[in-house]
C-alpha positions in Angstrom: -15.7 -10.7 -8.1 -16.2 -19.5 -1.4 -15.4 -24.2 1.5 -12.7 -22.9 0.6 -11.6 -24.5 4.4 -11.1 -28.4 3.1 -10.2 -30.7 5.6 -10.1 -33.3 2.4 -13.4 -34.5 3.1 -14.6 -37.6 1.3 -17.9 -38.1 2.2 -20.9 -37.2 0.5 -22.7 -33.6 0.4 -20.3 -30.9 -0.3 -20.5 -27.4 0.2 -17.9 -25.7 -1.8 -16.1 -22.2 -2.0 -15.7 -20.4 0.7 -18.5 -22.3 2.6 -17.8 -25.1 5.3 -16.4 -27.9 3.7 -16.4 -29.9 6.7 -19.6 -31.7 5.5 -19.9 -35.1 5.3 -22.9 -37.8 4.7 -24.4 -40.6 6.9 -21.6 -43.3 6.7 -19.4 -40.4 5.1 -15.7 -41.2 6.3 -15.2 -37.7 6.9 -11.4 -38.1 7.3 -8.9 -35.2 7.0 -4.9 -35.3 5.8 -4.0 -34.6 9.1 -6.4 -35.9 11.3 -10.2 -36.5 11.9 -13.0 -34.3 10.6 -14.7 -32.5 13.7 -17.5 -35.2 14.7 -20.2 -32.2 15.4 -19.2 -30.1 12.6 -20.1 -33.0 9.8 -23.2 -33.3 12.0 -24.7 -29.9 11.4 -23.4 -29.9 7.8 -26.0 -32.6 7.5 -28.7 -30.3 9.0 -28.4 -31.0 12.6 -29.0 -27.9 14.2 -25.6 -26.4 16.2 -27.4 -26.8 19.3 -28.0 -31.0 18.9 -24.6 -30.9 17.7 -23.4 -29.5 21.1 -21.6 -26.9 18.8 -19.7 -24.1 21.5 -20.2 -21.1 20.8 -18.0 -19.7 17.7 -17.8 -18.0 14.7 -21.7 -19.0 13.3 -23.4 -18.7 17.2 -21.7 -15.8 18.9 -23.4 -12.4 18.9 -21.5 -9.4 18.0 -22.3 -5.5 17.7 -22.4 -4.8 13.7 -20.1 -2.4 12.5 -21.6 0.8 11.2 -21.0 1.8 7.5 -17.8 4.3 7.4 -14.9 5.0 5.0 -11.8 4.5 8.0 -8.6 3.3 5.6 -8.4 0.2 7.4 -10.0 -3.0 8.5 -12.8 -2.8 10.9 -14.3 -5.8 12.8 -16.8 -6.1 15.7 -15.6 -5.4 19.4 -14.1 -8.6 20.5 -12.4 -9.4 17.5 -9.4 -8.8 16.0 -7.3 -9.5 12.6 -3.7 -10.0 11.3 -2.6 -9.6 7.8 -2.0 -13.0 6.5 0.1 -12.4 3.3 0.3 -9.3 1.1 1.3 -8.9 -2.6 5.0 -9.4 -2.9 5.5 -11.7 0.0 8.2 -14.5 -0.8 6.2 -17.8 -2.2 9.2 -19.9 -3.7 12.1 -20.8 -2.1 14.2 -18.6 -4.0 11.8 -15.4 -3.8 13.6 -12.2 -2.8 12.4 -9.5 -0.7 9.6 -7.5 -2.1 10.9 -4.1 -3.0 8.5 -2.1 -5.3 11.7 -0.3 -7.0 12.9 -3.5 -7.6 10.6 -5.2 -9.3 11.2 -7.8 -12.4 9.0 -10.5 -14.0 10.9 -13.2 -12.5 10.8 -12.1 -8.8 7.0 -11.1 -10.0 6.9 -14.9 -10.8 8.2 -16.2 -7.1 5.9 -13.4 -5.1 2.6 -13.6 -4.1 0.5 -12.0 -7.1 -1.7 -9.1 -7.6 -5.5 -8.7 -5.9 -6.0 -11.7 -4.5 -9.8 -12.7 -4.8 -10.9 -16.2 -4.1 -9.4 -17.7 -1.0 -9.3 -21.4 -0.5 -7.3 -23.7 2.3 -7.1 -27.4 2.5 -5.8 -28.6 5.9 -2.8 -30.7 5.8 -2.5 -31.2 10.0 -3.8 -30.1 13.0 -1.7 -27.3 12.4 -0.4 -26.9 9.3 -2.9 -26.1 5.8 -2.1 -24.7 2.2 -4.1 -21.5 1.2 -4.9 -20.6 -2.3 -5.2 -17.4 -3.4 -6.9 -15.7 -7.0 -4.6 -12.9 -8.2 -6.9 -11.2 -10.4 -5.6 -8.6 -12.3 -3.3 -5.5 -11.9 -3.6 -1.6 -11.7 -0.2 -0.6 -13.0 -1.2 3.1 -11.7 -0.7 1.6 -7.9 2.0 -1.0 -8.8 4.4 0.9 -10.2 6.8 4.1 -9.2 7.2 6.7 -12.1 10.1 7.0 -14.4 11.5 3.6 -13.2 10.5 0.8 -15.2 10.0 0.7 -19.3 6.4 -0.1 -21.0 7.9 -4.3 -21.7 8.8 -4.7 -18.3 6.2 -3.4 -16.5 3.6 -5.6 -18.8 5.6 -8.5 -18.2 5.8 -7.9 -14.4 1.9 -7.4 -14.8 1.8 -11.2 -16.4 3.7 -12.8 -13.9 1.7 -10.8 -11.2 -1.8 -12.7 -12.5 -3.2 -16.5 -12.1 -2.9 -17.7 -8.4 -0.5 -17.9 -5.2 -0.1 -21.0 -3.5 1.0 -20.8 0.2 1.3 -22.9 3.5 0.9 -22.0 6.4 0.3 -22.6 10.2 -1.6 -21.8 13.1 -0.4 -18.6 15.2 -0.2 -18.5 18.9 -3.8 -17.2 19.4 -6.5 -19.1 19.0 -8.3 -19.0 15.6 -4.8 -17.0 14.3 -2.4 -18.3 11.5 1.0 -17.2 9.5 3.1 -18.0 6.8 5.0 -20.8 7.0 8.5 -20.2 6.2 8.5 -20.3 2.3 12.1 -21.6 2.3 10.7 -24.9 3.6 7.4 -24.8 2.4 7.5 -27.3 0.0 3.9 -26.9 -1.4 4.0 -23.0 -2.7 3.5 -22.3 -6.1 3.1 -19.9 -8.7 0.4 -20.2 -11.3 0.7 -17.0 -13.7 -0.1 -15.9 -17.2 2.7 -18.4 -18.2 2.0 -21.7 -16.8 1.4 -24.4 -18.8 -2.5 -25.7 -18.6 -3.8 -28.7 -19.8 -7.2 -28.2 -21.9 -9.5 -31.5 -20.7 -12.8 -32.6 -21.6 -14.9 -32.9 -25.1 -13.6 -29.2 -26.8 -9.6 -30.3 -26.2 -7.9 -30.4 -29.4 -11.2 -28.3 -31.4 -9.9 -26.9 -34.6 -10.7 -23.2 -32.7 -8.5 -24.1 -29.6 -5.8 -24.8 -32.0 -2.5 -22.2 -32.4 0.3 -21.8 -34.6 2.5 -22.5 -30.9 -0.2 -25.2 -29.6 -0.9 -27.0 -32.8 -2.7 -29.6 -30.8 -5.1 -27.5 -29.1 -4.8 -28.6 -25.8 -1.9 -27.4 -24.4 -2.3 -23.4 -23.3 -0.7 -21.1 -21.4 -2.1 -19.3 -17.9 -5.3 -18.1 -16.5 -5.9 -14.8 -15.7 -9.3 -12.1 -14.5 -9.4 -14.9 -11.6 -12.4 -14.3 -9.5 -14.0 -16.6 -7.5 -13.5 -20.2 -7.2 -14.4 -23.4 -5.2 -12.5 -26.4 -3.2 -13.6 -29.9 -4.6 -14.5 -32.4 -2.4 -11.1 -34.7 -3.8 -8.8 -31.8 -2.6 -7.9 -29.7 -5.9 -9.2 -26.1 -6.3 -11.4 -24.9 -9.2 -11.2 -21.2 -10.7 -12.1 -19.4 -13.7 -11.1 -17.0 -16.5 -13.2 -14.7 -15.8 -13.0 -11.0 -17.6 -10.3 -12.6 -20.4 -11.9 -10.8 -23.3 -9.8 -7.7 -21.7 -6.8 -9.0 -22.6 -6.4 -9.0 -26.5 -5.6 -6.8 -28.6 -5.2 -6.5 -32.4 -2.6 -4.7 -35.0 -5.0 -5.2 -37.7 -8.4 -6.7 -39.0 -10.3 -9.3 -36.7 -11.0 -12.7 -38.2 -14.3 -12.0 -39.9 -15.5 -15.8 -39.1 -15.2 -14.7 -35.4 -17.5 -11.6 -35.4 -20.2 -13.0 -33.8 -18.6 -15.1 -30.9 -16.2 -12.0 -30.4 -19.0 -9.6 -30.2 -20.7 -12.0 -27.9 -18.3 -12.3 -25.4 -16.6 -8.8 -25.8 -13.5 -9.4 -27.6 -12.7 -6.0 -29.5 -9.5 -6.0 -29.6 -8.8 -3.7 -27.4 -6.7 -5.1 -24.2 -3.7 -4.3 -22.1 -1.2 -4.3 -24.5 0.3 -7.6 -23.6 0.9 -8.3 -27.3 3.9 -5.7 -27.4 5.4 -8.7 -25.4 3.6 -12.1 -26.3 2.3 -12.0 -30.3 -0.3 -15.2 -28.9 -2.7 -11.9 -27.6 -2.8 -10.1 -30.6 -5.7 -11.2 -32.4 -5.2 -10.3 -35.8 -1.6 -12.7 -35.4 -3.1 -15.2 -33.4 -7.4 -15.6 -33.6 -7.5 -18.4 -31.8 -6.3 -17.7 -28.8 -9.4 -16.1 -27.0 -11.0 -19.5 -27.4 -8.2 -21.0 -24.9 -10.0 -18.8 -22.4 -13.4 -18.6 -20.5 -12.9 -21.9 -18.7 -13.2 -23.4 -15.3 -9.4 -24.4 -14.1 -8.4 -26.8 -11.6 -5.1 -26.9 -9.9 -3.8 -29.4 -7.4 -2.4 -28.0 -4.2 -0.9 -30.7 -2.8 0.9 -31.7 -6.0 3.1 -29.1 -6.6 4.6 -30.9 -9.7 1.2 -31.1 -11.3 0.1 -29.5 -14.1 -3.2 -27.4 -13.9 -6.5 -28.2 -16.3 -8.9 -26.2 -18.2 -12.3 -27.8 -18.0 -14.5 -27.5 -21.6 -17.5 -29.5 -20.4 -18.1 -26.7 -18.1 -18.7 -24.1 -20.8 -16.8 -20.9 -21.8 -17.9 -18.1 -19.9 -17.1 -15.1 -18.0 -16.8 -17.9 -15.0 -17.2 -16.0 -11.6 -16.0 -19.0 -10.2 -17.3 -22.6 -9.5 -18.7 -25.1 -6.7 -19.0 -28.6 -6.4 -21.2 -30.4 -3.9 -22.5 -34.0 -4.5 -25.7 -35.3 -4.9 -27.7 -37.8 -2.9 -27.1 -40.4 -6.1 -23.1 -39.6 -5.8 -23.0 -37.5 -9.0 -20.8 -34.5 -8.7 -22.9 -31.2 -9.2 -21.2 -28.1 -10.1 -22.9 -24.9 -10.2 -21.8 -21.8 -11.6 -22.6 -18.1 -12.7 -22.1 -15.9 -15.8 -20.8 -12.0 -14.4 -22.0 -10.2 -17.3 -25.4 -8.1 -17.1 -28.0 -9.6 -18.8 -26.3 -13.2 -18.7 -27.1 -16.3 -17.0 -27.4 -19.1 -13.9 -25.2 -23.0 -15.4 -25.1 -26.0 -13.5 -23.3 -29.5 -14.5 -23.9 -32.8 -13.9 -21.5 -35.0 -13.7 -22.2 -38.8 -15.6 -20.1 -40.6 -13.0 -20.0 -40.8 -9.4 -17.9 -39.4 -6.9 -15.7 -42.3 -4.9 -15.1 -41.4 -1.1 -12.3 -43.4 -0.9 -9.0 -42.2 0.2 -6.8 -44.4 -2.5 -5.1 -42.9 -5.2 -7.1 -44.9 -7.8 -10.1 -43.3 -6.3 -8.7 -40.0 -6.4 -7.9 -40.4 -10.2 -11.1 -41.2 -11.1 -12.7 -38.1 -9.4 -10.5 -36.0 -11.3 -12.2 -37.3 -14.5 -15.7 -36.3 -12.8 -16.0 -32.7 -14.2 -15.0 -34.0 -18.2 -18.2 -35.7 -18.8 -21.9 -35.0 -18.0 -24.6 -33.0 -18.8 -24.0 -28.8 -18.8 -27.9 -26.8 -18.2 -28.8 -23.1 -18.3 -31.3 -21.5 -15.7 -34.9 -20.3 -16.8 -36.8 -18.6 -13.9 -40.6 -18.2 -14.1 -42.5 -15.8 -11.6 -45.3 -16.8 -9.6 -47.1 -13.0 -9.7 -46.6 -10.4 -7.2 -49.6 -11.1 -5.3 -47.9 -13.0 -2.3 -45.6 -9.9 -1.7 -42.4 -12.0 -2.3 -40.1 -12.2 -5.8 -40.1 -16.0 -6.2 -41.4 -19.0 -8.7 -40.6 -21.7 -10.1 -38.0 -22.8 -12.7 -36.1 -25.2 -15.2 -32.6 -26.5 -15.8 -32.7 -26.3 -19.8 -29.8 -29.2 -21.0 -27.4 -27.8 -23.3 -25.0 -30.4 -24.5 -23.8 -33.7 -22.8 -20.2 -34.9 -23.4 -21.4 -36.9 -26.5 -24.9 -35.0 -27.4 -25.7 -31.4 -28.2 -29.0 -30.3 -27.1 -28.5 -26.9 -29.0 -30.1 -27.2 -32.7 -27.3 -26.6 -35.2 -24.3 -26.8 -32.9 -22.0 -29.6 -32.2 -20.6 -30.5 -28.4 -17.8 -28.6 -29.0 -20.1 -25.7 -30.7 -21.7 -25.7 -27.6 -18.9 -25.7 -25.0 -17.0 -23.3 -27.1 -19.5 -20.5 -27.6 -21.2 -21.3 -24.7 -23.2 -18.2 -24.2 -24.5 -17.8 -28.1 -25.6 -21.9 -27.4 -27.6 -20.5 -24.2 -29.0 -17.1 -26.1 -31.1 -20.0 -28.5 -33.0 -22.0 -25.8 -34.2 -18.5 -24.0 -32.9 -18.6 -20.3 -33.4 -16.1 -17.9 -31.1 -13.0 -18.3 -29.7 -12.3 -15.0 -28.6 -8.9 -13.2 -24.8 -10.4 -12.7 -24.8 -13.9 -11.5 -21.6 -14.3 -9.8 -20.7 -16.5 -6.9 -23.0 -19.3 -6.6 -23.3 -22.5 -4.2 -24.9 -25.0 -2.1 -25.6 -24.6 1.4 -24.0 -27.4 3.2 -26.8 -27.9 6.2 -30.1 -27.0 4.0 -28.6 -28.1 0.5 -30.5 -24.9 -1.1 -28.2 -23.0 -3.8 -27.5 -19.6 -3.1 -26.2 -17.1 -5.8 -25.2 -13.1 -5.5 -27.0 -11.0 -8.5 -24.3 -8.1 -8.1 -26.2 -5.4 -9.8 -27.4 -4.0 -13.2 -27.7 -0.3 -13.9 -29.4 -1.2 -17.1 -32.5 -3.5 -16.0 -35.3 -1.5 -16.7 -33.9 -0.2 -19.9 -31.9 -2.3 -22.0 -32.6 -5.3 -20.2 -36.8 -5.6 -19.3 -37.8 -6.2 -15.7 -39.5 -9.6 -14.1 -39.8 -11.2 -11.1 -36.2 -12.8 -10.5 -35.0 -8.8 -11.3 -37.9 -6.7 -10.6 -35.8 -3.3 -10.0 -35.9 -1.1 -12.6 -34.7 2.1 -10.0 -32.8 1.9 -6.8 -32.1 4.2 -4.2 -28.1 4.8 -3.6 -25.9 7.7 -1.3 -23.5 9.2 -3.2 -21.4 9.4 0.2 -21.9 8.3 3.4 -24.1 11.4 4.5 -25.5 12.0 1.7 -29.3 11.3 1.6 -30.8 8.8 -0.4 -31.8 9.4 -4.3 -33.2 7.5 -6.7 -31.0 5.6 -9.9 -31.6 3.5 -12.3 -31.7 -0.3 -12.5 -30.6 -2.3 -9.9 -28.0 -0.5 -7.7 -27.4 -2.5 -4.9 -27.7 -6.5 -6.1 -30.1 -8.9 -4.8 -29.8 -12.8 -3.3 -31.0 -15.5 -4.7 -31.8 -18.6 -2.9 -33.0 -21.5 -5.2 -34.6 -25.5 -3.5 -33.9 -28.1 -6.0 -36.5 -30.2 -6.6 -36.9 -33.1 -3.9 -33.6 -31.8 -2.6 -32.1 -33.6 -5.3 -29.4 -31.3 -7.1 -29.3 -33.5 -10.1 -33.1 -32.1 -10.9 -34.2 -30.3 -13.7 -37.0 -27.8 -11.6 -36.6 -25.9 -8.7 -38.1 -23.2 -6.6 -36.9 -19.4 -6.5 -36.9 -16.5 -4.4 -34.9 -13.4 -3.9 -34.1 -13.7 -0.2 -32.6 -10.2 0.0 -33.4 -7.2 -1.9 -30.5 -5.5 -0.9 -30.3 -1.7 -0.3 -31.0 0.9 2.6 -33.0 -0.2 4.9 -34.9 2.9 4.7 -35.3 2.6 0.8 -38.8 1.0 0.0 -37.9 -1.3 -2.4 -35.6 -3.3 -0.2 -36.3 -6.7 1.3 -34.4 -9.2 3.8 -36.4 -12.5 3.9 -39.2 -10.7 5.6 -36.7 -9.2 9.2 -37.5 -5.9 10.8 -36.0 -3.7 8.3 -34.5 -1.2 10.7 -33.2 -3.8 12.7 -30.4 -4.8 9.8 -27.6 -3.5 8.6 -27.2 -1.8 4.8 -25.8 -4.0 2.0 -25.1 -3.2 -1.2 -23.9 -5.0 -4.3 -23.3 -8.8 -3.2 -20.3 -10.7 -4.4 -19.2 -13.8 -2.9 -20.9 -16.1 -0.4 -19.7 -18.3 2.2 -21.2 -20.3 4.8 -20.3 -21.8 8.2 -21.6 -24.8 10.3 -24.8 -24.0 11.2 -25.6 -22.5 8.3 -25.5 -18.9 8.2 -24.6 -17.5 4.8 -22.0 -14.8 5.0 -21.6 -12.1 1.9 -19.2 -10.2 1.1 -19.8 -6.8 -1.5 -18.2 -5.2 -4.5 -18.8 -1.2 -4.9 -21.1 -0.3 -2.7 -23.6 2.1 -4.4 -24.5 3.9 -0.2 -21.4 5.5 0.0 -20.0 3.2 2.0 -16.7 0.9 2.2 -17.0 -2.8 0.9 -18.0 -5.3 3.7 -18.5 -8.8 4.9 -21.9 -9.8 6.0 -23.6 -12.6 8.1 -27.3 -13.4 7.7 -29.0 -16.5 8.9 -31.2 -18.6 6.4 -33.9 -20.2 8.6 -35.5 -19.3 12.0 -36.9 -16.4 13.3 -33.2 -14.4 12.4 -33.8 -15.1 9.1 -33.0 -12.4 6.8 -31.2 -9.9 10.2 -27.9 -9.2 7.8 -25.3 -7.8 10.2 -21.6 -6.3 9.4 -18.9 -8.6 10.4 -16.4 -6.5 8.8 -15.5 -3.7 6.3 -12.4 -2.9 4.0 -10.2 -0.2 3.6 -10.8 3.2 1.3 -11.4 1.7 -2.7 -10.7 -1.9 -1.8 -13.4 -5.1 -2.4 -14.1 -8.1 -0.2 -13.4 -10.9 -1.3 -12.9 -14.8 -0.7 -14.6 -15.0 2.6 -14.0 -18.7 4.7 -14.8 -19.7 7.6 -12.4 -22.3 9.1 -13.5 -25.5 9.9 -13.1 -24.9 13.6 -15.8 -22.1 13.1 -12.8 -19.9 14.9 -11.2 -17.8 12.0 -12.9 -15.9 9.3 -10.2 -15.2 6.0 -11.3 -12.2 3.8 -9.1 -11.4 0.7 -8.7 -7.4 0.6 -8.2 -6.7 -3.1 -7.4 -3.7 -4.9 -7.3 -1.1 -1.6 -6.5 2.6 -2.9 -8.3 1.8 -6.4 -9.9 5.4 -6.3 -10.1 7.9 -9.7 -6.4 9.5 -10.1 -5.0 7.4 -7.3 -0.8 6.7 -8.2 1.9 5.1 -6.5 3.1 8.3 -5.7 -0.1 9.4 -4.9 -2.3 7.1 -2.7 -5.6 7.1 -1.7 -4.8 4.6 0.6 -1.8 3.0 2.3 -3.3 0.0 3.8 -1.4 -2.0 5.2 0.5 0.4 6.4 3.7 -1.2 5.5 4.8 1.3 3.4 3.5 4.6 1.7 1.5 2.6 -0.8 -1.2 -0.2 -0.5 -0.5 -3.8 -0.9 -3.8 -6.1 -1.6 -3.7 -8.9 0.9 -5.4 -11.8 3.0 -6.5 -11.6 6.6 -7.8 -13.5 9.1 -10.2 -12.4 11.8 -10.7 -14.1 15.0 -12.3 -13.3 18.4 -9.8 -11.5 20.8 
């Protein structure tokens, strides 16, 4: 665009997507579905250091050789390790799913099958042996979906709808050690569809807003789907939070815009031109149906284990281009949600929550943590440089309160003004505009905030330079031999690593620094938290972040700018290997990482492979890639690494 490994934790601190979420506070419970939390684990996601915590050596410990940079058509991983595929797009999900056959495809099977590009990757343990994973589906590229001459222009848009949202799936561990499969889906009684289509429940202070209202949703609170699903998070009550992220793609218009629209349109992108869904749904064409781009932008939360449930749209966390979201809790027991903007030039959010999070395991208990994200307090990031004299980008800075659930903060706009248009509400109280905020979240044995800054070609033009995004050139390869040269803006993405006041994630200040200026190694302007520079490997364009038990924060990257493909990253926070970023793992030819997790048991490492073979003038027919290898065409899909 991530734990995302939930062993349904219910004690205190929290770290969420795709980080450990085995962490549990003093006199935490820690109790799982299926069993007990790992007693060591929930010690070093409290800070103990791995080797107090008699941690063996695993995933977060072990040394490994990084792998080079290349642009192989398949999935590399250190010597010592290997990987399976996991699931692939197309792979049965309901009971009654048929057989993937790519000549054979209709929106109903679509609707059954695991989607398109997965992204985020989440998995909350049910046993020992047994877990559900849940997967974003992004978006589609009809180009690599579909064989010529065989399906019409309506079907292969309502294929494309069914093919979005998210994939729910169980499964189990493999024979191997730190392996897993697919359970069989004709007994899995927990998979689930969530596409374009599925009903969503809007919750929290906008519901029912005049602008959330539709001639087929009068009430404004019933909508249907999410879609451009990024990144996400796994709360520490067991559901899974995602976003709508790029949703201003996906209208389009037969006529004139609602003029009282112009400006919230124009802020968030919505021009009218989309994907042409509206040849088969009149709700995306705008000129029909204005309010309908309003429904999107939100933080979602579905319930794995309840596969009768219906998902929710969150308004008291903003409307957005949400990257994704993730909870951890504070020290007082409020639920703290942080979250990032992936736009260039837009900004860091965090929410509070009023009420506290209840560890207990009862139902009642579990209830009342759903209600934790509809009403609290929803801040914007400022970030203030300290000078460049200490040879560092870092500072100080401010949560800025935009609206509570009952009081705007925002002069001239009402809660729901707020919530609704939540970037034009940020724009008047002059935060910090960002180089691509994306995924964002709390380390769970430090408690600082990390957050990828993916890139911005324009800083230095349309969007001035200062300390938090110094850059206003970078130095790329436009292949893997090719010798460095200079661009402009910020190529290759920084990371940001933010302290909370006190340690307290419910403060207003905090401390800033870009931990990694990422780049070359052999390009001047980059940084990594002070390590040997020629002792690291190149990174380029940070995505998602992860983390695992003793704290190392694992990256994974979105178009590298060094000619390289996409990888996954490991880079320790503290100590003297602060800052050594080494390759874990790269992707095949045009594909991103995504969703990196590291299991609780520190011995498996999921990576989502999206779009592989998503190279200019690559078709079905003609491939620039055929990973997996099942078939003459690539199929996006999870894997799991794990040592040989």
């Amino acid at each position: 665009m991530v734990p995302h490994f939930l062993p349904l934790l219910t004690g205190a601190p929290h770290g969420s997507r795709r980080s450990l979420l085995a962490a549990g506070g003093a006199g935490a419970s820690a109790l799982v579905l299926g069993g007990i939390l790992n007693p060591s684990l929930a010690a070093a996601a409290t800070g103990t250091r791995a080797a107090k915590a008699g941690l063996p050596s695993t995933i977060g410990t072990a040394s490994f050789t990084s792998v080079p940079p290349n642009v192989d058509d398949r999935v590399t991983v250190p010597d010592g390790y290997t990987h399976d595929v996991l699931v692939r797009w197309g792979d049965p999900v309901t009971k009654d799913a048929p057989r993937f056959d790519p000549y054979r495809q209709t929106p109903e099977s679509a609707a059954s099958q695991f989607g398109y590009n997965c992204d985020y990757v989440g998995v909350i343990e049910i046993t020992s042996e047994t877990a559900v994973l849940v997967a974003n589906n992004e978006y589609t590229d009809e180009q690599l979906m579909f064989p010529r001459d065989v399906y019409d222009d309506a079907t292969i848009k309502k294929i494309a709808m069914a093919s979005h949202g998210m994939s729910v799936v169980q499964i189990e561990r493999g024979r191997r050690p730190g392996s897993w499969k697919q359970s069989d889906h004709r007994r899995a009684r927990l998979n689930r569809r969530v596409t374009a289509d599925t009903p969503f429940e809007v919750v929290g202070p906008a519901a029912g807003d005049a602008r959330l209202r539709t001639a087929a949703d009068p009430s404004g609170r019933r909508v249907l789907g999410t879609f451009a699903n990024c990144a996400g998070g796994t709360t520490p009550w067991g559901t899974i939070l995602s976003g709508d992220e790029n949703f201003n793609g996906y209208f389009d218009k037969s006529g004139a815009l609602d003029s009282r629209y112009t400006e919230s349109y124009a802020r968030y992108g919505i021009n009218g031109v989309g994907r042409g869904w509206k040849d088969v749904d009149p709700r995306f064409d705008l000129t029909i149906e204005p309010h309908e781009p309003f429904r999107f932008g939100y933080i979602v939360e579905v319930d794995p284990l309840d596969p009768r449930s219906t998902p929710r749209k969150h308004s008291m966390l903003g409307r957005l281009k949400h990257e994704g979201a993730n909870v951890t809790i504070a020290t007082d027991g409020r639920a703290v949600v942080y979250m990032g903007d992936d736009e260039r030039g837009d900004y860091v959010y965090k929410f509070v929550s009023r009420d506290k999070f209840d560890p207990d395991t009862s139902q009642t208990a579990r209830r009342h943590n759903l209600g934790l994200l509809t009403r609290g307090t929803l801040y914007v990031a400022r970030f203030t440089g300290d000078g460049s004299g200490d040879g560092e980008y870092d500072g100080q800075g401010e949560w800025i309160a935009l609206t509570s659930d009952t009081v705007s903060h925002v002069e001239d706009m009402s809660v729901s003004d707020v919530l609704i248009n939540t970037r034009l509400a940020a724009d008047k109280v002059s935060p910090t505009k960002m180089d691509r905020p994306e995924d964002i979240e709390s380390n769970p044995v430090n408690g600082k905030i990390y957050c990828a800054l993916t890139n911005n070609s324009s800083r230095g033009s349309k969007f001035a330079t200062d300390e938090a995004n110094p850059l206003a050139s970078s130095m790329v390869r436009s292949a893997l031999d090719a010798p460095l040269a200079s661009a402009s803006g910020n190529r290759n993405g920084y990371v940001l690593e933010l302290t909370e006041d006190q340690n307290d994630h419910t403060s207003t200040a905090f401390l800033w620094c870009l931990m990694l200026v990422c780049g070359d190694p052999q390009a001047p302007e980059t940084y990594f938290a002070g390590y040997p520079k020629q002792l690291v490997s190149p990174i380029s364009c940070p995505d998602n972040v992860a983390f695992d038990a003793v704290g190392n924060l694992w990256i994974s990257t979105d178009g590298n700018a060094l000619g390289s493909n996409d990888g996954l990253f490991r880079v320790p926070v503290a100590g003297p290997e602060r800052g050594n970023v080494r390759q874990f793992l790269t992707v095949p030819i045009g594909a991103e990482t995504c969703g990196p997790l590291v299991s609780t048991d520190q011995m498996s490492v999921f990576v989502a492979v999206q779009h592989p073979g998503e190279t200019d003038g690559a078709t079905f027919e003609n491939p620039s890639s055929t990973w997996p290898n099942v078939g003459a065409f690539p199929r996006p899909s999870i894997v799991v690494a794990y040592s040989r």
